[in-house]
C-alpha positions as CSV (number, residue, x, y, z in Angstrom):
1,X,-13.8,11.6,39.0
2,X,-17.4,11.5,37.8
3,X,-18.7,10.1,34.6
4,X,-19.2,14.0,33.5
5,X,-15.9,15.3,34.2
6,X,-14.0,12.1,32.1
7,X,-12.2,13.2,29.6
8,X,-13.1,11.6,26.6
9,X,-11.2,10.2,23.4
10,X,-12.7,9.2,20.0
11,X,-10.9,6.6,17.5
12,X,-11.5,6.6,13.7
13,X,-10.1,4.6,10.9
14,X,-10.0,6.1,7.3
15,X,-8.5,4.3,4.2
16,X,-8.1,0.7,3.0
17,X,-8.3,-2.0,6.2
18,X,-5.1,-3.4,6.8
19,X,-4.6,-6.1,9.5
20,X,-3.8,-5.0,12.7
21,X,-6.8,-2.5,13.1
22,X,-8.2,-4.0,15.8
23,X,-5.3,-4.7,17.8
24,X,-4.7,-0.8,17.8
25,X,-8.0,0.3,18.5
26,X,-7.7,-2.4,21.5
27,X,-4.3,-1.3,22.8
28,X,-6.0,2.5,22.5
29,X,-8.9,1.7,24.4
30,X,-7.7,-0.4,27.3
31,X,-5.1,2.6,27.9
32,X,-7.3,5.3,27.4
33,X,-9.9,3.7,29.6
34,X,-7.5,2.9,32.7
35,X,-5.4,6.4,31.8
36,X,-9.3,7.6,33.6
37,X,-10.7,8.7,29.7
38,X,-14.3,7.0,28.0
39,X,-13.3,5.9,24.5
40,X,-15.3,5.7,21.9
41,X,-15.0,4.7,18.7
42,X,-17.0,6.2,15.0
43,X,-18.0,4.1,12.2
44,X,-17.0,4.4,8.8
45,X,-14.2,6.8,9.4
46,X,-15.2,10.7,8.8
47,X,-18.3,9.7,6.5
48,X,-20.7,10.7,9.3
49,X,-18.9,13.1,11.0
50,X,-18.7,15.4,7.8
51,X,-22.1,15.5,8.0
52,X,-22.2,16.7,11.9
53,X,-24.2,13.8,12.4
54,X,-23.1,11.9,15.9
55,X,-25.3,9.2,15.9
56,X,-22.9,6.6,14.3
57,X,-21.0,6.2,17.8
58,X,-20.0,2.5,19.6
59,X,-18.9,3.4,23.4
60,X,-16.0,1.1,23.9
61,X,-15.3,-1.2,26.9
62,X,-12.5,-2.8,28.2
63,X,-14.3,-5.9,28.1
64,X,-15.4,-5.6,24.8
65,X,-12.3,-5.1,22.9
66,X,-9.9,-7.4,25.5
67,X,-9.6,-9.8,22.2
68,X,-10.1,-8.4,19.0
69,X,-6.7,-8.0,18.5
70,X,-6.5,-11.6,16.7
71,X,-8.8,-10.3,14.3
72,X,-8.6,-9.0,10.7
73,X,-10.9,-5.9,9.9
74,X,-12.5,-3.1,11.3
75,X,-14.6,-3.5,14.2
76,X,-15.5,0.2,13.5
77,X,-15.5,0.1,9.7
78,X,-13.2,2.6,7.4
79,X,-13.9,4.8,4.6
80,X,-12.6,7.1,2.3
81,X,-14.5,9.6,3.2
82,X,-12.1,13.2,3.1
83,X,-13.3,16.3,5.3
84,X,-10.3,18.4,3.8
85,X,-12.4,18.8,0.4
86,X,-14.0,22.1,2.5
87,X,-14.0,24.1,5.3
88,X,-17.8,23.1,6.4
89,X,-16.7,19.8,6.3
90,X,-14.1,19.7,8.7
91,X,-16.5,22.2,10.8
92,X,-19.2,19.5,10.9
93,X,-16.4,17.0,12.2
94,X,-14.9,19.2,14.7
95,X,-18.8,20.2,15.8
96,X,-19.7,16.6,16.0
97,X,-16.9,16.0,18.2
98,X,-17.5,18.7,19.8
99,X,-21.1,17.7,20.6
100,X,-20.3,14.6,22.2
101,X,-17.6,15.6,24.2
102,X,-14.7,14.3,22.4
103,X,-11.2,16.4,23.0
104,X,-8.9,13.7,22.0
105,X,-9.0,11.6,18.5
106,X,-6.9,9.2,17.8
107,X,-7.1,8.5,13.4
108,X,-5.8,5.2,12.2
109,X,-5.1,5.3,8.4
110,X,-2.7,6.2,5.3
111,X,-1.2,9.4,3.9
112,X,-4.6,10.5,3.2
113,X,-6.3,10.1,6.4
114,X,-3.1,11.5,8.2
115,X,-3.7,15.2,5.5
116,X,-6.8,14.8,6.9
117,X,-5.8,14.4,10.6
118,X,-3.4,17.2,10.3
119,X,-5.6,19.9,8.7
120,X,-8.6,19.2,11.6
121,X,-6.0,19.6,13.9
122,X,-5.2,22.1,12.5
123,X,-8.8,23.7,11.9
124,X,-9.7,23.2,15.3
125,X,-7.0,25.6,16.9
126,X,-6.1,24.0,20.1
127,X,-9.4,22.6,21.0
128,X,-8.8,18.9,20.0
129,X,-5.8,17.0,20.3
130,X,-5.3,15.1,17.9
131,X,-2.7,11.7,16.9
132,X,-2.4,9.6,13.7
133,X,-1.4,6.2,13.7
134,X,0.0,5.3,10.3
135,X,-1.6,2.3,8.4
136,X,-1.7,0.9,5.1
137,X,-0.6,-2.3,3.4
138,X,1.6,-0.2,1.0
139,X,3.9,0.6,3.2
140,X,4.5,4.1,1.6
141,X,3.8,6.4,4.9
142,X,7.1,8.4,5.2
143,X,8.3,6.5,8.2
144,X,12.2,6.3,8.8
145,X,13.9,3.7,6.6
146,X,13.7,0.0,7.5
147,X,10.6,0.9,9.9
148,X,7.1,-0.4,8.3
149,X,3.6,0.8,8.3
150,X,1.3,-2.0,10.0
151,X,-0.5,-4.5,8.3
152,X,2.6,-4.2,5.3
153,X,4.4,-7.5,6.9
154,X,1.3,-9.5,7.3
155,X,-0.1,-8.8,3.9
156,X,3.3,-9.4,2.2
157,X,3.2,-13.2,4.3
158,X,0.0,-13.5,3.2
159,X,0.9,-12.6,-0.9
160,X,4.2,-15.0,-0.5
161,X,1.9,-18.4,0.3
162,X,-0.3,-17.3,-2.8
163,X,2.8,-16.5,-5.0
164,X,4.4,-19.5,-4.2
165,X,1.2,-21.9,-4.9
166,X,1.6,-19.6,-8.0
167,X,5.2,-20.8,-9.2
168,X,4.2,-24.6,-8.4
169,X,1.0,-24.3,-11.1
170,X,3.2,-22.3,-13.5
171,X,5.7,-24.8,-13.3
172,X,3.3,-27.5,-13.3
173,X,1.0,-26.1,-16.1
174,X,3.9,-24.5,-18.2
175,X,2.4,-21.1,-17.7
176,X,3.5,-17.5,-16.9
177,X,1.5,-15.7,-14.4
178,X,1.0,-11.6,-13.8
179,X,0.2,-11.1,-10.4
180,X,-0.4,-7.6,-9.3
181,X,-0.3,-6.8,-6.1
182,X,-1.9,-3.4,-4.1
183,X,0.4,-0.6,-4.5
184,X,-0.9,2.9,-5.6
185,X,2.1,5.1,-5.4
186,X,4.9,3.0,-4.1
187,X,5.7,-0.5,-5.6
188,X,7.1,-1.8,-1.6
189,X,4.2,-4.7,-1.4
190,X,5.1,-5.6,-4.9
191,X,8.6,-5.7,-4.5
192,X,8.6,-7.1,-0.5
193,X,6.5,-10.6,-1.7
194,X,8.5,-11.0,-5.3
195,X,11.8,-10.5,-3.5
196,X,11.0,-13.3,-0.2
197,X,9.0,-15.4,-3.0
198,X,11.6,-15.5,-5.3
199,X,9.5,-14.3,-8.3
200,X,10.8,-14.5,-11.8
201,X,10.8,-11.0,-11.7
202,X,9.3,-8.0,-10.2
203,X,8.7,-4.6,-11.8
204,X,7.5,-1.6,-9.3
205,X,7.3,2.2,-10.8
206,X,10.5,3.3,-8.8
207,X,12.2,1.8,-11.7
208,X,11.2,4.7,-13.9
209,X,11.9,7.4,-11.8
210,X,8.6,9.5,-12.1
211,X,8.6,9.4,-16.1
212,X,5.9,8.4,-17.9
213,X,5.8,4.8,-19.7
214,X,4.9,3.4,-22.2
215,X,2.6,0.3,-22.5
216,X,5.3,-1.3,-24.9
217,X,7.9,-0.9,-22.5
218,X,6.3,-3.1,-19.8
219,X,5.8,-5.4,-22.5
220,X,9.4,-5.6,-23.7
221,X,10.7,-6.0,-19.9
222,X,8.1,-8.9,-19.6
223,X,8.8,-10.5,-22.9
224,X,12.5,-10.1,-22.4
225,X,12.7,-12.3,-19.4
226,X,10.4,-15.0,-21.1
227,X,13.1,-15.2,-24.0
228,X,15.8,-15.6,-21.2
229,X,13.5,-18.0,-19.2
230,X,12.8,-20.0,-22.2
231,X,17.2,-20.1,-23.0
232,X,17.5,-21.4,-19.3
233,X,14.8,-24.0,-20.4
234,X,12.0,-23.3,-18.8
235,X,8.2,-21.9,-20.3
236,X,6.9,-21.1,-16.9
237,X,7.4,-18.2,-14.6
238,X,5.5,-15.4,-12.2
239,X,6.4,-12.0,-12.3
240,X,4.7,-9.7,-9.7
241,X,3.5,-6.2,-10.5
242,X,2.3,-3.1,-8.5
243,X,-0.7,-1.8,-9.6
244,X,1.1,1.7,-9.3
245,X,2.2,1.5,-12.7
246,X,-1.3,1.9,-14.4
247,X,-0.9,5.2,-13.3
248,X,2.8,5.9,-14.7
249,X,1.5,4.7,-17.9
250,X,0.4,6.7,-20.9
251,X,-3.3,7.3,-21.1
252,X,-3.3,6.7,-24.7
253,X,-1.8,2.9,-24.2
254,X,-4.5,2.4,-22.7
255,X,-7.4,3.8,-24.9
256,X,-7.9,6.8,-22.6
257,X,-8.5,6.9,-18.5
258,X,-11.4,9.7,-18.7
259,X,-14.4,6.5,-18.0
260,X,-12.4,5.2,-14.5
261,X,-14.1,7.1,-11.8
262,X,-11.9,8.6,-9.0
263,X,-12.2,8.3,-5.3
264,X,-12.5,11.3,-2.4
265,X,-8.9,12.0,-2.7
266,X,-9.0,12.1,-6.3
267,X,-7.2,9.0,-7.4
268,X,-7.7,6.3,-9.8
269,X,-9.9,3.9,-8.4
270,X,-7.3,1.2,-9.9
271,X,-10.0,-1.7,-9.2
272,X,-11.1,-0.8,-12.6
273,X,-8.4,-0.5,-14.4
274,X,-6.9,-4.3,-15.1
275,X,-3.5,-3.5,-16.0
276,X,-2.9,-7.6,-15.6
277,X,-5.6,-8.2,-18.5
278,X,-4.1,-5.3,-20.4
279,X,-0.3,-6.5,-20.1
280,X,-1.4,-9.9,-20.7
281,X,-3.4,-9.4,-24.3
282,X,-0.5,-7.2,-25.6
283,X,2.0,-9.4,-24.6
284,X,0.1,-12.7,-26.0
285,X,-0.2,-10.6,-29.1
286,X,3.6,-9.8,-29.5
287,X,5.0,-13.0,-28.3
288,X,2.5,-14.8,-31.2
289,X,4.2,-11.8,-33.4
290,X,7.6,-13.5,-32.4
291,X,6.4,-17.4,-32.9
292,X,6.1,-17.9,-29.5
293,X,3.2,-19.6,-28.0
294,X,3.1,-19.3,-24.1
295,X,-0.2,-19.5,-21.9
296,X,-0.4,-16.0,-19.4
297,X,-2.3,-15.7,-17.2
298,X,-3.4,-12.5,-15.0
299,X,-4.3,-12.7,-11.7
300,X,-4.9,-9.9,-8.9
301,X,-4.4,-10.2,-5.5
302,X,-5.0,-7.5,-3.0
303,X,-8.4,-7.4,-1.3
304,X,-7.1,-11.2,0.2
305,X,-4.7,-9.6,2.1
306,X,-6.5,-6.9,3.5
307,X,-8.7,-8.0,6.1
308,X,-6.7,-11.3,6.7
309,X,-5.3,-11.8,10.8
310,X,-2.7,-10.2,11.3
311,X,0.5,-12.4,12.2
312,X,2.2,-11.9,15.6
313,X,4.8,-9.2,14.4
314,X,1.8,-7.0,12.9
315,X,0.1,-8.0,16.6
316,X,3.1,-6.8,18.8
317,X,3.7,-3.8,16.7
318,X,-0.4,-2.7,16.7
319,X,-0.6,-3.0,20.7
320,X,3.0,-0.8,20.7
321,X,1.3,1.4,18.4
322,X,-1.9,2.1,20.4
323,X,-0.8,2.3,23.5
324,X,1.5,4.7,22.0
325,X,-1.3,6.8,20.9
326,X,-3.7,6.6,23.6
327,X,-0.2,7.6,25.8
328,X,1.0,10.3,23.7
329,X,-2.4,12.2,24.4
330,X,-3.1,11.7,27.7
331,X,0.5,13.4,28.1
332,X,-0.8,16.1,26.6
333,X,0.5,15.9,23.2
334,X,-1.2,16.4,19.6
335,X,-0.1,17.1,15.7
336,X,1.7,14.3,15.2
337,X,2.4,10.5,14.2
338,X,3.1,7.8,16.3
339,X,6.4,5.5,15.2
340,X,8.7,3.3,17.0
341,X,11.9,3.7,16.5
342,X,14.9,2.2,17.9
343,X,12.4,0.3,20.6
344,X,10.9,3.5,21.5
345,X,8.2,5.5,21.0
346,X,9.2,8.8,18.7
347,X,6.3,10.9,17.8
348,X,6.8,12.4,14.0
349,X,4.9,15.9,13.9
350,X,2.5,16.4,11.7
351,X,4.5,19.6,10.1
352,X,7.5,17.3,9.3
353,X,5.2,15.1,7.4
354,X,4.2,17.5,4.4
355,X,6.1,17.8,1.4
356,X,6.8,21.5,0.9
357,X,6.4,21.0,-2.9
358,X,2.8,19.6,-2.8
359,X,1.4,20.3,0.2
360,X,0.7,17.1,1.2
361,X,1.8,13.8,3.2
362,X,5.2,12.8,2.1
363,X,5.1,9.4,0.7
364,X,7.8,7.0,1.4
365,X,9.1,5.5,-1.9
366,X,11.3,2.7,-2.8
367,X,15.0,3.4,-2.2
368,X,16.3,1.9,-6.1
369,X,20.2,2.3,-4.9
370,X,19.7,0.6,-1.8
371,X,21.7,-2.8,-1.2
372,X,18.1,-4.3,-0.4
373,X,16.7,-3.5,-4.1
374,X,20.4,-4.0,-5.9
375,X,20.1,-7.7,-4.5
376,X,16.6,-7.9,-5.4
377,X,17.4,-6.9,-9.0
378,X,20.2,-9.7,-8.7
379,X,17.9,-12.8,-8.1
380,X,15.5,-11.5,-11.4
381,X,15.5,-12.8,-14.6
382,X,15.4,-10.0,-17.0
383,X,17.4,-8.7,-19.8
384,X,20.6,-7.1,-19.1
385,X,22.9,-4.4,-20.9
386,X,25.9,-7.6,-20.5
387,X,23.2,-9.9,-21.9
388,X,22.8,-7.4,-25.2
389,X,26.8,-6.8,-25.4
390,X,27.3,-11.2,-25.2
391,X,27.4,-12.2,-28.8
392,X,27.1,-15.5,-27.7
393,X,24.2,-15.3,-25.3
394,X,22.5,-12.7,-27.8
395,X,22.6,-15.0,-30.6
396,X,20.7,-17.8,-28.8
397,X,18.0,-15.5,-27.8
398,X,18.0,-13.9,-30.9
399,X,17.5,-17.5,-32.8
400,X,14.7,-17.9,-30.1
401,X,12.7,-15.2,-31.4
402,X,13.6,-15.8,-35.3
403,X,14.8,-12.2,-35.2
404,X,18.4,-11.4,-36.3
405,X,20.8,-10.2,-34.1
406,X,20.5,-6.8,-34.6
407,X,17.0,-6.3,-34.6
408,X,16.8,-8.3,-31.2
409,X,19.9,-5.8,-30.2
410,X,17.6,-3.1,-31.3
411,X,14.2,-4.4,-30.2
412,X,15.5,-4.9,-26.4
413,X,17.8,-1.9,-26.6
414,X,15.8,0.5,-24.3
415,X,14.5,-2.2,-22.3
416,X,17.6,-2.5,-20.1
């Protein structure tokens, strides 16, 4: 088989990084390559290719990417560029792709960059085959239960070690932190390091079912477990938050969202939105209204965990994943997702990931009546409906606060 007459496959990533990248785009390359396919691989995700440009192309070698599966980041870069905002986009792509001689892609990304995926797919009408291989830290790709998006378990190791060096200062210091983890839609980050850290507490925006919250709310959940902290005779604790909930909350809590810019798929771009700060002055501000004078302190931690090396289950899974990928096409197949389930490779099509009612990628929440969240919930210290209905235990908190009985009764009523 001549150099003309290879078939050749193109790799993209799209989205947030998430470690593991480069072990898939390794695992895809060396099987694509010895399956008798060139690889290459296109920076910065669809950015370039929306413009039918094809200059921003890295050939890739067996040679060259033998190793980088160790590595955190993108060898080929990501963006959030999105060619399914029109038509001419996704024509440039496909017309780039076209240009170079590319009939298989393989994209490496989140819900959005799988949309995207699946329309060019679809756009392209049986010319390009096409597989997605789902990534993001937020674990909120609708895979089957119990099966997680890569990068998720290495970015939840990598939030325990700060979370526990976390609870050592707050006990140390006498401090509570907020720590807010990465988490746009689905509070699984949040709630996977809070849970294996053993967090004071950890609120995700499952909790509220899709309803809107208020900023007080939050508060009162917070500011209910520093009353029973403080009746358990500690000052110091760490509850972990996903950043989700900035966008369950009520614009006018927070002074109005019309100056935070939105990215290509229209979202918040939550960076600028410091729902720790904001938690943390109004909770200062009611606990000095109850005559209580703890320290918080907000802190953020997300882009540490993106780019870090993966750990060996996030390795293993990446090289499964790949290979998968580069496989799955060079068997002919296209329009769908790569997963492993049960030990073997299961491809999800691209059809059975939309969500009939919006059009778009499911997204995978988390389950709040499952036995892994009920025994979450267990190991929190918060305010409960028994703690309310204990005249005994209610008094004590209630003396804590200098409130009566009632009005602590009333105050923390729809709280729990």
């Amino acid at each position: 088989m001549t150099t003309a007459q290879r078939t050749m496959i193109g790799i993209l990533v799209g989205g947030g990084p998430a470690p593991g990248i480069n072990s898939v785009i390794s695992a895809a390359t060396i099987r694509g390559i010895l399956g008798g396919c060139d690889v290459v691989g296109f920076l910065d995700g669809f950015k370039w290719l929306m413009e039918g440009s094809t200059g921003q192309v890295r050939p890739l070698s067996i040679e060259e990417v033998s190793r980088i599966h160790f590595q955190g980041g993108s060898c080929l870069g990501t963006s959030r560029a999105n060619p399914t905002k029109s038509a001419e986009h996704l024509d440039n792509v496909l017309f780039a792709l076209s240009t170079l001689g590319v009939t298989r892609l393989i994209t490496i990304g989140g819900d959005d960059t799988a949309y995207s995926a699946m329309k060019l797919e679809e756009r392209a009408g049986g010319r390009l085959q096409v597989v997605h291989v789902p990534k993001t830290i937020d674990n909120d790709l609708d895979l089957p239960y119990g099966i997680p998006t890569f990068g998720f378990q290495t970015a939840r190791h990598m939030g325990v070690e700060i979370v526990k060096n976390l609870m050592v200062d707050a006990r140390t210091t006498t401090r509570w932190y907020l720590v807010v983890t990465m988490g746009r839609k689905a509070g699984h980050l949040a709630l996977g390091i809070g849970k294996a850290a053993g967090a004071t507490l950890t609120i995700i925006p499952e909790e509220f079912r899709g309803r809107p919250v208020r900023l007080r709310r939050l508060v009162d959940v917070l500011l209910g477990a520093m009353v029973k902290r403080m009746d358990q005779g500690r000052a110091d604790g760490v509850a972990v938050l996903a950043e989700g909930l900035i966008e369950m909350l009520d614009p006018r809590d927070l002074g109005g969202l019309d100056y935070v810019e939105r990215d290509e798929h229209g979202h918040l771009r939550l960076s600028e939105v410091d729902i720790g700060d904001v938690l943390r002055r109004e909770l200062t501000k009611q606990l000095k209204k109850l005559g209580l004078y703890l320290t918080v302190v907000a802190k953020n931690v997300g882009y540490e965990l993106r780019c870090a090396d993966p750990i060996p289950y996030d390795i293993e899974y990446t090289r499964d994943l790949g290979y998968c990928a580069a496989q799955f096409l060079l068997d002919g197949g296209t329009s769908a997702m790569v997963s492993i389930q049960n030990g073997r490779f299961t491809p999800i099509p691209f059809k059975d990931m939309v969500d009939p009612a919006t059009g778009r990628t499911k997204v995978r929440m988390v389950d709040t009546e499952s036995q892994s969240y009920r025994i979450a919930r267990q190991y929190m210290i918060r305010l409960t409906a028994d703690d309310l209905n204990d005249a005994q235990m209610v008094s004590r908190y209630a003396a804590l606060t200098g409130l009566s009985v009632e009005t602590f009764q009333e105050w923390f009523a729809k709280t729990v």
